[in-house]
C-alpha positions as CSV (number, residue, x, y, z in Angstrom):
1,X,125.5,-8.6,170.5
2,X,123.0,-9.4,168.1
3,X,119.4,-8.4,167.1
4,X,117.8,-11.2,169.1
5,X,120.5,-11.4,172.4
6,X,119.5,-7.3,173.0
7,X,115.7,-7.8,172.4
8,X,115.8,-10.3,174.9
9,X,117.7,-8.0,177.2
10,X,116.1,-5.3,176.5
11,X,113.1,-7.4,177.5
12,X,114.2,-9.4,180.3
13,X,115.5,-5.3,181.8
14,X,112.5,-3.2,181.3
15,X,110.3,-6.7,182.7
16,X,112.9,-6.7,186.1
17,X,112.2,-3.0,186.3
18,X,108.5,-3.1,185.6
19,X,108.0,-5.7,188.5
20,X,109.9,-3.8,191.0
21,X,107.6,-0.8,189.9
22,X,104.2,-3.0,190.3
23,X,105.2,-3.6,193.8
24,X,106.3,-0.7,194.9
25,X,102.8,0.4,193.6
26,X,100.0,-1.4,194.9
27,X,102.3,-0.5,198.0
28,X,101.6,3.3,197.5
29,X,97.9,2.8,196.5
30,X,97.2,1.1,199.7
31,X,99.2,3.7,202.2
32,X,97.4,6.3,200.8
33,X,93.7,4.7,201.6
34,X,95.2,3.8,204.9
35,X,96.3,7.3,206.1
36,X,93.1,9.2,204.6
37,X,90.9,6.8,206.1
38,X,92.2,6.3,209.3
39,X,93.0,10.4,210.1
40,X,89.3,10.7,208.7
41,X,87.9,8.3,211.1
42,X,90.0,9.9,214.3
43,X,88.4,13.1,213.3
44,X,90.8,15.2,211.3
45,X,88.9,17.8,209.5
46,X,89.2,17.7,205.7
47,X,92.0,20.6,205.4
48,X,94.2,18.7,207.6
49,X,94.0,15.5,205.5
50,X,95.2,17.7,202.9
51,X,98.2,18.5,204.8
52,X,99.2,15.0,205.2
53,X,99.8,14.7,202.2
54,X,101.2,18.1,201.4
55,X,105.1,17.0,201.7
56,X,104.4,13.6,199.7
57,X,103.7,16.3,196.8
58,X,106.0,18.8,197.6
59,X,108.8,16.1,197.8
60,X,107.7,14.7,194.7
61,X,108.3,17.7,192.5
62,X,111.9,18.0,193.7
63,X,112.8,14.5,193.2
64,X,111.0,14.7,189.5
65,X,113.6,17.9,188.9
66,X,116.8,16.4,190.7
67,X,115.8,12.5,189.9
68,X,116.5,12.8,186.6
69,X,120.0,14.2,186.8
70,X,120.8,11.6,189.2
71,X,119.3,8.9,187.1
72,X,121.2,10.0,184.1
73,X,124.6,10.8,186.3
74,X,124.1,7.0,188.5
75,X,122.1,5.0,186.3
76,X,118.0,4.2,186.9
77,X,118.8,1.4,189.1
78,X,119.8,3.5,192.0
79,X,117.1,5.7,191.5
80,X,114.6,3.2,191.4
81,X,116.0,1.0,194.2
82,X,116.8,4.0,196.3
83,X,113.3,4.9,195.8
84,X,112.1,1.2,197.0
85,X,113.9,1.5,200.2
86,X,112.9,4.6,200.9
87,X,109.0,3.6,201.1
88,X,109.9,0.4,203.3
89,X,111.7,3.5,205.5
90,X,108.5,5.4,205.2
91,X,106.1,2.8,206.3
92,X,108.3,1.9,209.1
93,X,108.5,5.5,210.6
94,X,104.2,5.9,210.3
95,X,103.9,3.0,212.0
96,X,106.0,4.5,215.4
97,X,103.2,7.0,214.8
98,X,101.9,7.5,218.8
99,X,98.1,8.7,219.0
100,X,98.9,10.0,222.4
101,X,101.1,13.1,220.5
102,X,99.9,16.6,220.3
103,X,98.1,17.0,216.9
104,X,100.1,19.0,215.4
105,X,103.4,17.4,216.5
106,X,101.4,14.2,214.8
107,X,100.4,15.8,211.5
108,X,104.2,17.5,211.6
109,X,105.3,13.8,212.2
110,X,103.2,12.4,209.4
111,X,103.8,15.1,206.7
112,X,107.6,13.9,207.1
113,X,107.1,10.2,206.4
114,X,105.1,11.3,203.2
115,X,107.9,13.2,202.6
116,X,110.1,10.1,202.3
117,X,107.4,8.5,200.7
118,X,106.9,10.8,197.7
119,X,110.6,11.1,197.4
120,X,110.5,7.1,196.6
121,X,107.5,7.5,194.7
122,X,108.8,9.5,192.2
123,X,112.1,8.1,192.0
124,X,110.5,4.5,191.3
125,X,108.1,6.3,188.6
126,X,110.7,8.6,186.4
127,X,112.9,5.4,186.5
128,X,110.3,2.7,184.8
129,X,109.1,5.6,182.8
130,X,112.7,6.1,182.0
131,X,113.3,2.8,181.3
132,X,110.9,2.1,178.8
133,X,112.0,4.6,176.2
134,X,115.7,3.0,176.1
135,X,114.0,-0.3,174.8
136,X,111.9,0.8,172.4
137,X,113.5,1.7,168.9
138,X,112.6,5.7,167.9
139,X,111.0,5.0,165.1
140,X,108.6,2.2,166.4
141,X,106.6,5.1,167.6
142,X,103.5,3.0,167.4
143,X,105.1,0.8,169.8
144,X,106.4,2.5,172.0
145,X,102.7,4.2,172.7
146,X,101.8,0.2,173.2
147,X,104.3,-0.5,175.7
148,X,103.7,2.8,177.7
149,X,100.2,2.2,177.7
150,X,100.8,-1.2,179.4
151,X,102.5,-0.1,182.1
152,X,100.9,2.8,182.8
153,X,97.5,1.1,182.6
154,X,98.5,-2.0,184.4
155,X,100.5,0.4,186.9
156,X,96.8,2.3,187.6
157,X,95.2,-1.1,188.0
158,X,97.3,-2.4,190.9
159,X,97.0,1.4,192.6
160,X,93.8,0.7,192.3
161,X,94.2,-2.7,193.8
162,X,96.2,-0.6,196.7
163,X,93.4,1.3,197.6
164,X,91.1,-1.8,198.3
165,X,94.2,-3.3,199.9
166,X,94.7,-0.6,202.4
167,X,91.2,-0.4,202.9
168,X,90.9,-4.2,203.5
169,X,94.0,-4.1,205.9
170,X,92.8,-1.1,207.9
171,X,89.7,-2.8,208.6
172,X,91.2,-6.4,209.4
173,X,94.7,-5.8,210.6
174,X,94.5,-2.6,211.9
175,X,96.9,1.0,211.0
176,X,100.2,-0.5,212.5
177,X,99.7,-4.2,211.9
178,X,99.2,-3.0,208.1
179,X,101.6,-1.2,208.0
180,X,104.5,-3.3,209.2
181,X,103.2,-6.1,206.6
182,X,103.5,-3.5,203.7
183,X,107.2,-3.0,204.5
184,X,108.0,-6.3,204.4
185,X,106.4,-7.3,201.5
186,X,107.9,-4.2,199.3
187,X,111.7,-5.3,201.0
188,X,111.7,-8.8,198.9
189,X,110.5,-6.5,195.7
190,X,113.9,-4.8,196.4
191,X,115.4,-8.3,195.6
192,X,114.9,-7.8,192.0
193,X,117.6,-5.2,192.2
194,X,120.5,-7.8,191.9
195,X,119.3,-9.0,188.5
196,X,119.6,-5.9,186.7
197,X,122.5,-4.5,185.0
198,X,124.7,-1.6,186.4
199,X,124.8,1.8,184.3
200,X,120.9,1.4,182.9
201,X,120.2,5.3,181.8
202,X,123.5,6.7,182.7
203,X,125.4,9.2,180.3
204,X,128.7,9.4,180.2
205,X,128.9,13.8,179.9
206,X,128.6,16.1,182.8
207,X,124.8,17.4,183.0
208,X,125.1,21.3,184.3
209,X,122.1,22.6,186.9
210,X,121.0,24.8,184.2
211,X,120.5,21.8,182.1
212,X,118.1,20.1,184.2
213,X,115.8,22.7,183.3
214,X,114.4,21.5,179.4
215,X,115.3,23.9,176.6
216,X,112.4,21.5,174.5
217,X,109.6,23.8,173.7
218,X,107.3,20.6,173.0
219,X,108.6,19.1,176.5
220,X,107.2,22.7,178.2
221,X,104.2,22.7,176.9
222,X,103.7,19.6,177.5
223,X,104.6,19.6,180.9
224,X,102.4,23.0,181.5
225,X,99.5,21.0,180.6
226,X,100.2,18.2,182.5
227,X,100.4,20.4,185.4
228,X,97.0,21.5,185.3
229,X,95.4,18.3,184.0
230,X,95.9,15.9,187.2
231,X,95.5,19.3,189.4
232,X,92.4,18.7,187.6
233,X,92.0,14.8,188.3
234,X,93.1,15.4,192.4
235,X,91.3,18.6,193.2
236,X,88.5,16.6,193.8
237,X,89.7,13.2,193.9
238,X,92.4,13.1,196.7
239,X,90.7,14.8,199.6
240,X,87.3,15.4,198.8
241,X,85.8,12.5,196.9
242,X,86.8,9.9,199.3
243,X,85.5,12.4,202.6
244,X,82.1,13.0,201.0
245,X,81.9,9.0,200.4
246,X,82.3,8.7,203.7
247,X,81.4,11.7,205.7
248,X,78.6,12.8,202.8
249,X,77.0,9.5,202.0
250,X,77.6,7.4,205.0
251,X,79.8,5.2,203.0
252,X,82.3,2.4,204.9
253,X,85.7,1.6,204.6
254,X,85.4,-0.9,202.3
255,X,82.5,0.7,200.1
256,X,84.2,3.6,199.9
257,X,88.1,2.2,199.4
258,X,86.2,-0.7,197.1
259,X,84.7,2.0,195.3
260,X,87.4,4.1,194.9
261,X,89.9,0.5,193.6
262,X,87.2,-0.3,191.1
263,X,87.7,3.1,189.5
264,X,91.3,3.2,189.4
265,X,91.5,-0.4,188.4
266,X,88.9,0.7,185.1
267,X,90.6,3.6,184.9
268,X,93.9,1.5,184.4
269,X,92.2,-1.0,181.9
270,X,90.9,2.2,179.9
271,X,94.4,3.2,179.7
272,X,95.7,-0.2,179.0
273,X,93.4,-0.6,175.6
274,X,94.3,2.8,174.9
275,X,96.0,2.3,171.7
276,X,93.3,-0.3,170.1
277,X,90.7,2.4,170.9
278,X,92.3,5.1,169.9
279,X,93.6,3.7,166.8
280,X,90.2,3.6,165.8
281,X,90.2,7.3,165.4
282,X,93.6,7.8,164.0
283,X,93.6,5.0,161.8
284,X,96.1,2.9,163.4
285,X,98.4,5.8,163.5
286,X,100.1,6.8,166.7
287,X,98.4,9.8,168.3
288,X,99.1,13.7,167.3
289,X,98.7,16.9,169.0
290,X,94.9,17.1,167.9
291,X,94.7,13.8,169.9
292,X,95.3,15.5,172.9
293,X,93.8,18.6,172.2
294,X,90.6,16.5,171.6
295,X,90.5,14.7,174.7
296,X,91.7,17.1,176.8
297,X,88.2,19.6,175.7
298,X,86.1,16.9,176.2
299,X,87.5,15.8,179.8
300,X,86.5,19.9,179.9
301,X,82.6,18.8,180.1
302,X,83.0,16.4,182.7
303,X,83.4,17.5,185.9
304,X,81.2,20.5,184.9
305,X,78.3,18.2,184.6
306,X,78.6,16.3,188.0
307,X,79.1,19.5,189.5
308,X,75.9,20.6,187.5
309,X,73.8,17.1,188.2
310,X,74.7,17.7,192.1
311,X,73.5,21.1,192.2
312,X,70.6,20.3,190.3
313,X,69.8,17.7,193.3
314,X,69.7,14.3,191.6
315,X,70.3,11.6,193.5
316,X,74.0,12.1,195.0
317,X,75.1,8.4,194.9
318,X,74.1,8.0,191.0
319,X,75.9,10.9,190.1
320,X,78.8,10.3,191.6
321,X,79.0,6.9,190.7
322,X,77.9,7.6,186.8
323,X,79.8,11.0,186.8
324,X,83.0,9.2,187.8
325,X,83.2,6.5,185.4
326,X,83.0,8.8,182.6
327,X,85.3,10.8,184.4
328,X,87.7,8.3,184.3
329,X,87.2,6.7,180.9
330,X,88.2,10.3,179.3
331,X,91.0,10.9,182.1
332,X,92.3,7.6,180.6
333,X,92.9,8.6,176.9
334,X,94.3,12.0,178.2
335,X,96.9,10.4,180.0
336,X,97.8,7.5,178.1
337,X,98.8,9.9,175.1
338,X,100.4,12.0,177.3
339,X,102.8,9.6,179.1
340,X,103.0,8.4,175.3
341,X,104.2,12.0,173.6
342,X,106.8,12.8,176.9
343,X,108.6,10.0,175.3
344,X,108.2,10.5,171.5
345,X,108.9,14.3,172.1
346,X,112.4,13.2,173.8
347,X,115.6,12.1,172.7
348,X,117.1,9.2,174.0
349,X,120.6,10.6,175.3
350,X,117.8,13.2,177.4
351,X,115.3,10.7,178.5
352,X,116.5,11.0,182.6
353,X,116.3,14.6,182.1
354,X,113.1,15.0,180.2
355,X,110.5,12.6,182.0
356,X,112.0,13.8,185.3
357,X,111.6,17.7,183.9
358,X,107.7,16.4,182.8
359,X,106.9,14.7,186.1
360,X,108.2,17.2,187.9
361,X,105.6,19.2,186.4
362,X,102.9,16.3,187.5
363,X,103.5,16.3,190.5
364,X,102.9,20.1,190.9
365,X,99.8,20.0,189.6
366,X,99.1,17.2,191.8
367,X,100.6,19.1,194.9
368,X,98.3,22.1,194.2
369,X,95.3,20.0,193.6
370,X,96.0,18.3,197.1
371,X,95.8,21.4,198.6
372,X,92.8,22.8,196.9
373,X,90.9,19.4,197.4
374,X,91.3,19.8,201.2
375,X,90.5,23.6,201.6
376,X,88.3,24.0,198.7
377,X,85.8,21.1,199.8
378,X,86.0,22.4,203.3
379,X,84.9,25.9,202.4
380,X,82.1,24.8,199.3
381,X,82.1,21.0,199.3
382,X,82.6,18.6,196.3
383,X,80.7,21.0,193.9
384,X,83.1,23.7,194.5
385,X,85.9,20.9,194.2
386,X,84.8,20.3,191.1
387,X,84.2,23.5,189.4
388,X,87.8,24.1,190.2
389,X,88.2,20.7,188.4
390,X,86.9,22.0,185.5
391,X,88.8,25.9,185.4
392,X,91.8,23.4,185.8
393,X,91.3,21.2,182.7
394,X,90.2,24.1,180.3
395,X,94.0,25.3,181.2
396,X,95.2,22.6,180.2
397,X,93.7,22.0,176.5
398,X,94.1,25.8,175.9
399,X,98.2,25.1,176.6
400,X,97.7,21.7,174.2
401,X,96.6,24.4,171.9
402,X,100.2,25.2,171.3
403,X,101.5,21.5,170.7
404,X,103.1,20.4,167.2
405,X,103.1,16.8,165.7
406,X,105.9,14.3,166.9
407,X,108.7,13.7,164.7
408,X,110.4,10.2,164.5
409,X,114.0,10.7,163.9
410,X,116.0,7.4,164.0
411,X,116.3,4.0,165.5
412,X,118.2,4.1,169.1
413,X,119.7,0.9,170.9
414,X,119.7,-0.4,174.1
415,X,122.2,1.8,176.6
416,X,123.0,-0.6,179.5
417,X,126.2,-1.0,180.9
418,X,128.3,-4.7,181.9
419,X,125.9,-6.7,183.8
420,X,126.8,-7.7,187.6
């Protein structure tokens, strides 16, 4: 095969995958408004909105630690397409959802879709993530932080495009009526499926359990302070934000889903431009550990000044509004070099393993900020929420502390199997 044939597979793969992911997303984005919305408007308190969503985390961190073996045993195409189906399952099974059920039978009832839900979350996630580093040479590192950045920041964009969506569909359609449209709009995305090759990600060696835990000290630390920096970003985004929008500041469906899209969307954007931006302060090198380091202590003074200008008792709507976007313009450089150095800091033959090790990690600290952003806004509000935010981000740049520089080692080629 030559030069030009496998840069146009390469191409034409990680495109097929990145499509399939984009769907499945704004899919996600717009459940996720739905179900916090709706259970907020029926009158579940802020603790049980939390638990909702407790199993879509929970489920998430064991599909990050056992996706990646599978991915690397079956090949990313199962584990993204698996993942696909498993949503249109999920959004299926809410909407049999009956309101005349006990409550708890309803929230036990719930917690289980989200369950499936997560599990094809994070399958469709470590798979495109996955994806990604097979087609970009090793030592393009400056191009490979280019191509993550676009589809994590285009990714964010159409999440954020969800949350209006589900919103907007709430409001017009109604929860079941939304639903059921959702579903069948994510089953053609599974169509996609048939264009991609078989074996994409798969290694040919047994992979041991003990293996599926990574013996990378860069991946670890990495991973520990991924854990606590979107605990940091959900603590007080998940649960609480989008309660006090409504419940705190009288806000409607579609202020506060609008709202809520807009930031995600800029959020996405921030992380899109990433590298130009960025390049400006390394000099058009790809970032370093003391790129994350420095990020990481500024997102520090963040949430300790909303928290701060609330107390202080500015005007509530400015602050949040203000606070927010600055929120998450820094959030956007933090992650964009992190989903960047999960990748550098791998090896190709390991790439399955790794991301699904690092994820696996994400979604933890996403789980316990879930939890928190329920109880802790229940008990102290969003101020609490968000001094919690900022204990949780100081973790994390102390652990980035410990990070060394990335080392390019050599070029890598694509590793797909025969086509079918």
């Amino acid at each position: 095969m030559t030069s030009t044939t496998a840069s146009n597979a390469n191409l034409k793969n990680y495109s097929l995958v990145t499509i399939a992911y984009w769907g499945f997303t704004l899919t996600d984005g717009a459940l996720r408004m739905l179900v916090l919305l709706y259970f907020n408007e029926i009158g579940y308190s802020p603790l049980q909105i939390a638990l909702l969503f407790l199993f879509y985390e929970v489920f998430g961190v064991v599909t990050n630690f056992l996706g990646g073996w599978i991915g690397s045993q079956l090949g990313l195409k199962l584990t993204l397409y698996a993942g696909i189906g498993l949503q249109v399952f999920a959004l299926l099974m809410l909407s049999w959802l009956n309101r005349e059920w006990a409550q708890g039978v309803a929230i036990a009832y719930v917690m289980t879709a989200q369950a499936f839900s997560g599990i094809a979350k994070d399958l469709t996630k470590m798979s495109s993530k996955s994806a990604i580093r097979l087609v970009v040479p090793q030592d393009q590192q400056s191009s490979l932080f280019k191509w993550v950045a676009v589809l994590t920041g285009s990714k964010n964009a159409l999440k954020g495009a969800g949350f209006f969506m589900g919103a907007a569909l709430l409001a017009t359609l109604g929860f079941v009526n939304s639903l059921w449209a959702m579903a069948a709009g994510l089953f053609l995305v599974m169509l996609t499926g048939f264009f991609l090759p078989k074996g994409m990600g798969k290694i040919k060696a047994k992979v041991k359990f003990t293996q599926l835990f990574s013996k990378s000290s860069e991946i670890n630390i990495l991973s520990a302070a991924r854990f606590f920096l979107f605990g940091s970003r959900d603590v007080w985004f998940v649960v609480g934000l989008p309660v006090f929008l409504r419940s705190g500041l009288g806000w409607s469906f579609f202020e506060a889903g609008g709202f809520l899209a807009c930031w995600v969307i800029g959020y996405g954007v921030v992380q899109f431009l990433a590298p130009m931006l960025l390049s400006q302060f390394n000099g058009g090198q790809a970032p370093k550990a003391s790129t994350i380091q420095f990020w990481t202590f500024t997102l520090t003074l963040v949430p300790a000044a909303i928290a701060i200008a609330l107390q202080s008792g500015l005007p509530a709507n400015q602050v949040i509004v203000v606070g927010l976007a600055v929120f998450g313009v820094v959030f956007a450089f933090n992650s964009a070099v992190h989903s960047y150095l999960v990748l550098a800091f791998t090896d190709d033959d390991k790439v399955a393993l790794n991301v699904g090790f690092y994820y696996m990690a994400n979604s933890g600290g996403r789980l316990i900020g879930t939890v928190l952003s329920g109880l802790v806004y229940q008990l102290t509000g969003l101020v609490g929420c968000l001094w919690v935010s900022t204990l949780f981000v100081l973790a994390a740049g102390v652990i980035s502390l410990k990070l060394p520089n990335p080392q390019p080692t050599k070029a890598i080629a694509w590793k797909s199997g025969d086509g079918d």
